[in-house]
N, C-alpha and C positions, 0 to 999 in steps of 0.2 A: 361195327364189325368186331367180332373179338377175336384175340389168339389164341392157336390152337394151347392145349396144357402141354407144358411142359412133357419130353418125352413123348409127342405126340406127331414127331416130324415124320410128313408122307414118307413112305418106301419106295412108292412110284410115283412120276408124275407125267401127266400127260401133257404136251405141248400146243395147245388149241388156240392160239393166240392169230388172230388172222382167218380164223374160220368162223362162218355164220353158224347159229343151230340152225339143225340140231346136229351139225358134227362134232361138235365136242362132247356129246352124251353119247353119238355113240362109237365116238372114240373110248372113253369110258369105259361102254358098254362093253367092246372088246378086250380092255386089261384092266378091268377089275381082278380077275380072279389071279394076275400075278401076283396079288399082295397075300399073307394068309389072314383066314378071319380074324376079327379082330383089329388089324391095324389098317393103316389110313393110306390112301392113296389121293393125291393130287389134279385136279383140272386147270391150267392156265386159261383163260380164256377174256378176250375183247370184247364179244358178242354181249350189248347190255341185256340180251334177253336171257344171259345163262343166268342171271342172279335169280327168277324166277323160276326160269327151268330146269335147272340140275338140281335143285331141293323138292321137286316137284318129281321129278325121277325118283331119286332116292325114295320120297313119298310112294309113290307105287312100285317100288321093286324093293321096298321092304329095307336100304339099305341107311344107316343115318348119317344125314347131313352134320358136318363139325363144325365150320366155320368159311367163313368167305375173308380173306387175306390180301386188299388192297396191294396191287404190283404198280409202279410206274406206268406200266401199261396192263390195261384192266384187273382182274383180280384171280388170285389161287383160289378154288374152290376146294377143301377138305371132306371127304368122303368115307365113312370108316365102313369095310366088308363083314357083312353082318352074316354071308351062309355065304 
């Protein structure tokens, strides 16, 4: 898992920890667009299936995946809004 670069800290993040998917994508799905293009928005999430499926989102909604962020409990998923 790598860190995000420097200068790269989410704006938003969303707190999905305790939610199965796909609620945390489309948690997501709803505040993405608070952040502006460009910069990163955050997913918490426990669900071992988001590690394949919020890059997997990203993957079809066109948006890039940054990095996944090991938490105590599960991982921050890094999301940068690409439109």
């Amino acid at each position: 898992m790598e860190e995000p670069p420097v200068g790269e800290q989410p704006l938003v993040t969303v707190e999905a920890v305790g939610r199965k998917c796909p609620i945390p994508i489309i948690m997501l799905a709803e505040r993405i667009r608070e952040v502006p293009i460009g910069s990163v928005i955050a997913v918490t999430a426990d669900d071992p299936a988001a590690s394949s499926d919020i890059p997997a989102w990203c993957r079809m909604k066109l948006q890039e995946f940054v990095a996944e962020v090991p938490l105590e409990r599960g991982s921050a998923f890094h999301i940068r809004r690409r439109y």
